[in-house]
matplotlib code that plots the C-alpha trace (Angstrom):
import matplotlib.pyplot as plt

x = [32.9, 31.8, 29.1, 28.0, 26.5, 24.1, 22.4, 18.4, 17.7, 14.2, 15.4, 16.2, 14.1, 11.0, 11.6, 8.5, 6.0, 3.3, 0.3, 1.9, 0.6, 1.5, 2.3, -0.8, -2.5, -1.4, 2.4, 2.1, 4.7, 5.3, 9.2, 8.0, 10.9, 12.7, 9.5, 9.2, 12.3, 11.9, 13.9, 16.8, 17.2, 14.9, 14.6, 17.0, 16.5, 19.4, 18.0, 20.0, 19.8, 21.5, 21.4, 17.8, 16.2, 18.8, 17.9, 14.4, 14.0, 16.3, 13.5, 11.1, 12.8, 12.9, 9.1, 8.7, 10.8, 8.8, 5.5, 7.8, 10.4, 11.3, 12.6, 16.2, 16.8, 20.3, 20.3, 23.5, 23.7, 25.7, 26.5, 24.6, 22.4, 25.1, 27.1, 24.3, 23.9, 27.2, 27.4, 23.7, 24.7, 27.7, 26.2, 23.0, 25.3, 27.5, 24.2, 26.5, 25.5, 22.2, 20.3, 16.6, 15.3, 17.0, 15.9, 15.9, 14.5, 11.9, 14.2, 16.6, 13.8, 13.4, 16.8, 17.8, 14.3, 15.2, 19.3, 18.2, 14.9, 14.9, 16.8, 13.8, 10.7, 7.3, 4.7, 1.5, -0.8, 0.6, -0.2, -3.4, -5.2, -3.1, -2.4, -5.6, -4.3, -0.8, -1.1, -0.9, 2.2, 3.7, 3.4, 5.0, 8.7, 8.0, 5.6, 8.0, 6.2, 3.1, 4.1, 5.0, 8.0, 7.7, 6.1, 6.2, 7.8, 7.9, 6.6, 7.7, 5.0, 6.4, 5.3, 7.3, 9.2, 9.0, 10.0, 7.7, 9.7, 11.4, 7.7, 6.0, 8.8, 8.6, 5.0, 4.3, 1.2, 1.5, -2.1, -1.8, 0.6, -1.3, 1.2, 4.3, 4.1, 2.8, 5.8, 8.3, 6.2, 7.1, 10.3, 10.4, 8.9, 12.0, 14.7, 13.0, 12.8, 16.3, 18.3, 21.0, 20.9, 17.9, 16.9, 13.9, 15.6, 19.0, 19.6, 22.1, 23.6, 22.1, 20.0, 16.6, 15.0, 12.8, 11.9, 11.1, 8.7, 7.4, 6.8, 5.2, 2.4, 1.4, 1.0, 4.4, 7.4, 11.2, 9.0, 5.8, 5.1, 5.9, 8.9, 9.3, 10.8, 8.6, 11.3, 10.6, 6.6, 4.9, 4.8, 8.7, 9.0, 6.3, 8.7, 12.1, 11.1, 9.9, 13.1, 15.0, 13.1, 14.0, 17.6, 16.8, 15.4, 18.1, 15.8, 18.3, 21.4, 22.9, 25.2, 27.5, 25.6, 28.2, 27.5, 24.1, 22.4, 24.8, 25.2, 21.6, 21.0, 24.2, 22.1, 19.2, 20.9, 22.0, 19.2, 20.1, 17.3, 13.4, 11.9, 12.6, 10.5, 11.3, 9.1, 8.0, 11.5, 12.3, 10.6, 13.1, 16.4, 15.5, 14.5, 17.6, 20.0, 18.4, 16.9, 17.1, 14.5, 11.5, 8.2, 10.0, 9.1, 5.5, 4.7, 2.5, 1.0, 3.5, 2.5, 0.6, 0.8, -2.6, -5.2, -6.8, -3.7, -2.9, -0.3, 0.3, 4.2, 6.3, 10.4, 11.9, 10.6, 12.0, 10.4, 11.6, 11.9, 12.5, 15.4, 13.7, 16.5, 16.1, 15.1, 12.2, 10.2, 6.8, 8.6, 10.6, 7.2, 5.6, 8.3, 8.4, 4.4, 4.8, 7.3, 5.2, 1.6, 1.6, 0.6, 3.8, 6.1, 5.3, 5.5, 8.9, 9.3, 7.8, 10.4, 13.1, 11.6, 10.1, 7.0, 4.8, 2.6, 0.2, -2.9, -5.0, -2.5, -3.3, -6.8, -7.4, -3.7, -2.5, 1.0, -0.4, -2.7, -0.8, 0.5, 4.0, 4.9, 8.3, 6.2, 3.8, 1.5, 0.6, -0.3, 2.4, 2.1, -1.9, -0.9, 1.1, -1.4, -3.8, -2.1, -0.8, -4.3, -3.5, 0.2, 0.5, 3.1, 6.3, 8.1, 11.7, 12.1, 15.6, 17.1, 16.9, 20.9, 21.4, 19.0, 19.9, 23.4, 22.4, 19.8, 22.5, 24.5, 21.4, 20.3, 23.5, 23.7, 19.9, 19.5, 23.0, 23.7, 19.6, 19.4, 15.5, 13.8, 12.5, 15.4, 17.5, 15.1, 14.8, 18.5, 18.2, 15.8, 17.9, 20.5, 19.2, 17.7, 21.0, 22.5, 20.0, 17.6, 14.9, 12.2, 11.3, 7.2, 5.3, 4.4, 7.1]
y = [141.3, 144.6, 146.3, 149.6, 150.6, 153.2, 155.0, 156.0, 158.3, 159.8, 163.3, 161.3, 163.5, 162.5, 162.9, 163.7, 161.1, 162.1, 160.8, 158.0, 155.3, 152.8, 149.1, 146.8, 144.4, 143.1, 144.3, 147.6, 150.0, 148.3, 146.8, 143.2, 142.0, 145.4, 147.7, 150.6, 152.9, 156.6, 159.3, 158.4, 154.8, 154.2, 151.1, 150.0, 147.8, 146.6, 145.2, 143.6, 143.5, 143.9, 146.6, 148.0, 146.1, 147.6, 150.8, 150.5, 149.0, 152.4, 155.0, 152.4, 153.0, 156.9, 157.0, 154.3, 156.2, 159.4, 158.3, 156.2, 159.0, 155.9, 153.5, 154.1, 151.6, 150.8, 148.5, 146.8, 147.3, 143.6, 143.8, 140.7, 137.8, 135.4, 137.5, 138.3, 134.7, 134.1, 136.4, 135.0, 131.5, 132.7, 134.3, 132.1, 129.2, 131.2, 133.2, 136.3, 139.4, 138.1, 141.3, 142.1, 141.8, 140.2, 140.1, 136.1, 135.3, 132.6, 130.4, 130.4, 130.8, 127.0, 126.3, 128.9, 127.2, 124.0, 124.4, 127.0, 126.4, 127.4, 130.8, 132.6, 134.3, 132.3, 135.2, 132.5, 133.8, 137.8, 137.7, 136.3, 139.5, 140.0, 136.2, 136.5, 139.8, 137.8, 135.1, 131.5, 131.2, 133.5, 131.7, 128.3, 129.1, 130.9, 127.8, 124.9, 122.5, 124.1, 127.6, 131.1, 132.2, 135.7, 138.2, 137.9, 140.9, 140.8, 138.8, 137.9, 137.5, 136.4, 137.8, 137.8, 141.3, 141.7, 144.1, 145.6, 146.5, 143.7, 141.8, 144.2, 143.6, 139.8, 140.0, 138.6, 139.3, 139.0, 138.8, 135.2, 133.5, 131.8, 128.5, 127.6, 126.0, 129.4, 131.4, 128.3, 129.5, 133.5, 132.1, 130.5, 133.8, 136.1, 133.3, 133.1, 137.5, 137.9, 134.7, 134.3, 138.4, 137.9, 135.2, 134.5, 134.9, 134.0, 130.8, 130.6, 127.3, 125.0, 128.0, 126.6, 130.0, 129.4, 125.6, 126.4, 129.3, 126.1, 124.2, 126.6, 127.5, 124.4, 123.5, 121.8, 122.9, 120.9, 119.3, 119.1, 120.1, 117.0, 117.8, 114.9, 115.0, 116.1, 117.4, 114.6, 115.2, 114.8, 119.1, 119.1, 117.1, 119.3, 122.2, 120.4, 119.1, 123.0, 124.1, 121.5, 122.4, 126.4, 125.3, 122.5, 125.0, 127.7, 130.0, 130.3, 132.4, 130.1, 132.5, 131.4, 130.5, 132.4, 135.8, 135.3, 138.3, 140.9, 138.9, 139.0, 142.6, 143.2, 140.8, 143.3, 146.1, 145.2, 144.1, 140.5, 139.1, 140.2, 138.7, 138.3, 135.7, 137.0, 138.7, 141.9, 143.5, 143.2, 146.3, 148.4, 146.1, 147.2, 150.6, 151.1, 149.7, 150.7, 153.9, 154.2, 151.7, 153.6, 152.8, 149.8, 146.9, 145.6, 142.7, 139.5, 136.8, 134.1, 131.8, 128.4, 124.2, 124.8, 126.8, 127.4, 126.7, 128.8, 131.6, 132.9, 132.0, 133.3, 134.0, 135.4, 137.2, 138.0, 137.8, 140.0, 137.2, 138.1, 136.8, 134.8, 136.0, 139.6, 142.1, 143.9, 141.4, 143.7, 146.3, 144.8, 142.7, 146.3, 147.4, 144.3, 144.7, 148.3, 148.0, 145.3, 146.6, 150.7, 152.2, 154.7, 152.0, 150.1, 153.2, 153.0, 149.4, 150.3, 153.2, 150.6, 148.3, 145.6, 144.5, 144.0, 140.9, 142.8, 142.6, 145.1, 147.9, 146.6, 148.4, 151.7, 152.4, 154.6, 153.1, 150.0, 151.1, 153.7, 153.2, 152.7, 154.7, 152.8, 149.3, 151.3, 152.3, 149.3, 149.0, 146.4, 146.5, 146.0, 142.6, 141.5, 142.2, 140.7, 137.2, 137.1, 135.3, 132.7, 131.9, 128.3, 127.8, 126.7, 124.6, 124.9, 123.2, 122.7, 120.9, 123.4, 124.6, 120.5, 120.5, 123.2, 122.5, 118.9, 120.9, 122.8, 119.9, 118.0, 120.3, 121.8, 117.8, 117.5, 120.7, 121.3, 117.5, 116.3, 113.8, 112.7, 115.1, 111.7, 110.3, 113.6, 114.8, 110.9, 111.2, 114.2, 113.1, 110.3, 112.4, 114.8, 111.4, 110.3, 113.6, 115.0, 111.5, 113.2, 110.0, 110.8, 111.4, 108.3, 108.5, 110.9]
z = [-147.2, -148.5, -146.4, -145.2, -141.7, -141.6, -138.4, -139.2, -136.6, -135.3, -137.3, -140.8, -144.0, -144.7, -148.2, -148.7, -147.5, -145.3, -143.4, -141.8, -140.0, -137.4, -137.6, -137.8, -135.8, -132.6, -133.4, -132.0, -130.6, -127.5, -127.6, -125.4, -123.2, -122.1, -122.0, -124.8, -124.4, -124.3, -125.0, -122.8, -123.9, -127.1, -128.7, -131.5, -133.7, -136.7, -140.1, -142.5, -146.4, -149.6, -153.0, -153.6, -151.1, -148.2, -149.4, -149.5, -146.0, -145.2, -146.5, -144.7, -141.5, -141.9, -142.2, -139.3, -137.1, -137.7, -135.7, -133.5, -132.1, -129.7, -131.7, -134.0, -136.6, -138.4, -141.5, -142.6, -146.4, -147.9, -151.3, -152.3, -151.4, -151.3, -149.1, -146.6, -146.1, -145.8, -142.6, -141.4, -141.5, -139.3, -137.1, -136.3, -136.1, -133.3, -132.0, -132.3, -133.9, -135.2, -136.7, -135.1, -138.6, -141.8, -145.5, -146.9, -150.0, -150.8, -152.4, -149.2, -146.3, -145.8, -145.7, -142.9, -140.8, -141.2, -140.3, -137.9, -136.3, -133.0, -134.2, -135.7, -134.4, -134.3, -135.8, -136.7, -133.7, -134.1, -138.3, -138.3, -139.2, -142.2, -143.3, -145.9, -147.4, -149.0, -151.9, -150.8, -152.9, -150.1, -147.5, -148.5, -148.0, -144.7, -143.0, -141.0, -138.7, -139.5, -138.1, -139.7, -139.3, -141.3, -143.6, -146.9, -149.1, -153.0, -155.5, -159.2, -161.4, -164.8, -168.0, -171.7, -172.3, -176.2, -178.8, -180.7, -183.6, -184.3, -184.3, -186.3, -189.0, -188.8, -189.1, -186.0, -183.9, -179.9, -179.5, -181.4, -178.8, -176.1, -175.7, -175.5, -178.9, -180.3, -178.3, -180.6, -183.7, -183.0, -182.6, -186.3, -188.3, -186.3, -187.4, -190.8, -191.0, -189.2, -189.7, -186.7, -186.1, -183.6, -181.8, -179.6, -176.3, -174.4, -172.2, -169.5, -170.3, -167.4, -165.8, -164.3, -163.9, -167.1, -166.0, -162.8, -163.9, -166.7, -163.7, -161.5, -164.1, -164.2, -160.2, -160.1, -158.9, -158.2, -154.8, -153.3, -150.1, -148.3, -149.5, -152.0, -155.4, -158.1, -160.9, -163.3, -162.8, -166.6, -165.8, -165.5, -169.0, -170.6, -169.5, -170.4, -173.6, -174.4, -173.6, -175.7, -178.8, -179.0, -179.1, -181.5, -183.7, -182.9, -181.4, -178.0, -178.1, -175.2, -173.2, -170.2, -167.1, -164.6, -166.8, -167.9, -166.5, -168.0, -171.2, -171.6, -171.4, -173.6, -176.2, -175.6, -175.7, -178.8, -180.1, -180.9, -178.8, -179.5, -175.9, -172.5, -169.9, -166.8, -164.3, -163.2, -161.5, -165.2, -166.0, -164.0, -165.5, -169.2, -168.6, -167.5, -169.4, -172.3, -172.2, -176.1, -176.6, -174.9, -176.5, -178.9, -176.1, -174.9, -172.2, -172.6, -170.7, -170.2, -172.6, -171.1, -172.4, -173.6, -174.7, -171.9, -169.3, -166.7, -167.4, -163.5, -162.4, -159.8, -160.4, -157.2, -153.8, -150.8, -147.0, -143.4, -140.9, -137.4, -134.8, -132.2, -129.3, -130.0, -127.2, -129.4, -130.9, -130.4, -132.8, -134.7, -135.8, -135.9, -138.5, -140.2, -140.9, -141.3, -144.1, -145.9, -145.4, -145.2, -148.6, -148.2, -147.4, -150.3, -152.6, -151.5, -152.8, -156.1, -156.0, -156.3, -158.5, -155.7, -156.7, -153.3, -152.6, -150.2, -152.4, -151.0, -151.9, -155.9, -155.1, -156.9, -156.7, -159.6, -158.7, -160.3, -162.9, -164.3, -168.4, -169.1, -172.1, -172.4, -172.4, -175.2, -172.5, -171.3, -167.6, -166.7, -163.1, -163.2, -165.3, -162.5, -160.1, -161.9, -162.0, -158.1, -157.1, -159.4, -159.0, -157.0, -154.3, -155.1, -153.0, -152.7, -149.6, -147.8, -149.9, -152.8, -153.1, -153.7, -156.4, -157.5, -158.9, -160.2, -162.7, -163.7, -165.1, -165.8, -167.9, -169.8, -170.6, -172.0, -173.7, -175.3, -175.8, -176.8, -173.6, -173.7, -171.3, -169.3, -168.8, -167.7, -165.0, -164.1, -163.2, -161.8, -159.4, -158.1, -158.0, -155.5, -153.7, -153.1, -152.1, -149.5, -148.4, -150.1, -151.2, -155.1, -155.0, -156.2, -159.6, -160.8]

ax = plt.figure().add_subplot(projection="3d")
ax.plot(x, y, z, "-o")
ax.set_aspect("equal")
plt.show()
């Protein structure tokens, strides 16, 4: 497993951030169980994360440690999500080596609870202060038994990436697509302008990124939060059915699902495909890999099932849970809330791309409002701020992994081989009934 260690001591740069505060609340700089360290014997703490998010929560500890000179943090850098909870399910299971603080996205959060729940540190009474300051949406993946067991990080709000260009030359105006149905139509005047040479978007065959973010806008999601199945909801065959019409009407270029992600920026890059739904770490993702398109691509509203439908979705989002067995939990909650709630901190995020889900640090923020001359000036971040209040919780429960890979075959089978939309995500749902006990939701 690939991995770097990395020592953040009290002398680290402060690269330029000033004016720093302490944690908030009731986590304050006391250490809880082995008093507050001083100079002889400070407090360490170890945090573990992977890529941008490791490297954030590295310039995070750098500013932490400046106003806490007792208190040295390392963070274990993985290489990937996969492989950090590869090593967390180790170590929890052993109780060996458990970091202080660890990074677990919202997807994953209620499966490490619910195969690990005495391993993780009950914050409910100690967050209180902040709880109203986070989305609702946060909070579902980090709630078991009724108790919090983290703070939530990043969130996606989705939003359609499109080209300008290519638009303006198939006559097609953005400001006129409000549905999904509309989104198809756009679709129709590229095909008809470009033939084959550029479709709508790309499709990982089976990937249930763009049905889940379907879902979500309408108040659905793959369960409810009694954990019951809800996939084949009337909401999941709206979203299924949508799908199966762009290929239908050959507005998918369906790319393999195990290289999706670099096969779709080759296919923008390229300029093969004129829009992208995804959500707003896009921003950074085509920037970058294709810095020759500056000022050629704009954002919209993802679109809704009806006029008047809601367009707020989340895709992605990541949460710092603490360890309930280690020997800091006063700071390592105090860095924890420190990283997700100081205005420097999360400067850092937005540094790296990480959109935050703190919602008062949306307020008179030129971070937020600023124009994007690459997205045509638009103020991208201020739409995605602008739709957190209305994104509904998803829940992915603990049986998500399971469900998971049945939608991947479920829907490579209804999508690329026309199985009714009805009938596939009714066989999905009895599929992931048999596989984890789950009871399918009456009326699904």
């Amino acid at each position: 497993m690939k991995k770097k260690l990395r020592w953040l001591s009290v002398g680290s740069a402060s690269l330029g951030l000033l004016g720093l505060v302490t944690g908030c609340g009731s986590a304050s700089n006391g250490s809880g169980g082995q008093g507050g360290g001083n100079a002889h014997s400070p407090i360490q703490l170890t945090v573990m994360s992977w890529n941008v998010a490791a490297n954030t929560l590295q310039e995070d500890a750098k500013l932490y440690e400046q106003s806490h000179p007792n208190v040295q943090i390392h963070v274990i850098v993985e290489d990937s999500p996969t492989n950090t909870y590869t090593k967390l399910n180790t170590e929890l299971a052993s109780g060996s080596g458990v970091p202080d603080i660890m990074s677990i996205e919202s997807s994953m959060a209620p499966s490490f609870l619910n195969k690990f729940p005495q391993s993780f540190l009950n914050i409910t009474n100690q967050i209180k202060n902040i709880e109203g300051d986070f989305p609702e949406a946060k909070w579902a993946a980090l709630t078991y038994n009724g108790q919090i067991y983290g703070i939530p990080w990043d969130i996606g709000s989705s939003m359609v990436f499109y080209r300008r260009d290519l638009f303006k030359e198939a006559g097609i105006h953005v400001k006129d697509i409000k549905t999904w149905n509309d989104y198809i139509q756009a679709g129709l005047k590229l095909k008809q302008h470009f033939g084959d040479k550029v479709k709508l978007t790309a499709w990982g065959s089976g990937s249930t990124g763009l049905f889940k973010m379907m879902m979500n806008e309408q108040g659905k999601f793959i369960f409810n939060k009694q954990g019951q199945i809800t996939v084949n909801d009337a909401a999941g065959v709206r979203a299924l059915t949508t799908m199966k019409k762009m290929y239908q009407d050959g507005l998918l270029d369906v790319v393999p699902y195990a290289n999706a992600w670099n096969d779709t920026i080759q296919l923008f890059v390229n300029n093969q495909i004129a829009t992208a739904p995804a959500a707003i770490w896009y921003v950074g993702t085509i920037e970058q890999s294709a810095p020759n398109q500056a000022g050629k691509w704009g954002v919209f509203p993802t679109p809704a099932f009806s006029a008047n439908g809601n367009h707020a979705a989340n895709l992605g989002g990541s949460n710092l849970l603490i360890s309930k067995n280690t020997p800091h939990p006063r700071t390592a909650l105090s860095f924890a809330e420190f990283c997700m709630t100081n205005r420097q901190a999360l400067n850092v995020s937005m540094k790296y791309g990480i959109f935050p889900s703190y919602e008062p640090y949306y307020q008179n923020n030129p971070l937020i409002s600023q124009s994007l001359s690459f997205f045509g000036g638009q103020k991208v971040f201020q739409m995605a701020a602008n739709e957190v209040p209305n994104i509904s919780p998803a829940y992915h429960t603990a049986n998500f992994e399971a469900a998971h890979s049945i939608l991947l075959n479920v829907f490579q089978q209804a999508v690329l081989q026309n199985e009714p939309a009805a009938q596939a995500l009714n066989n999905a749902a009895q599929q992931i009934a048999n596989q984890t006990g789950a009871k399918i939701a009456s009326g699904s």
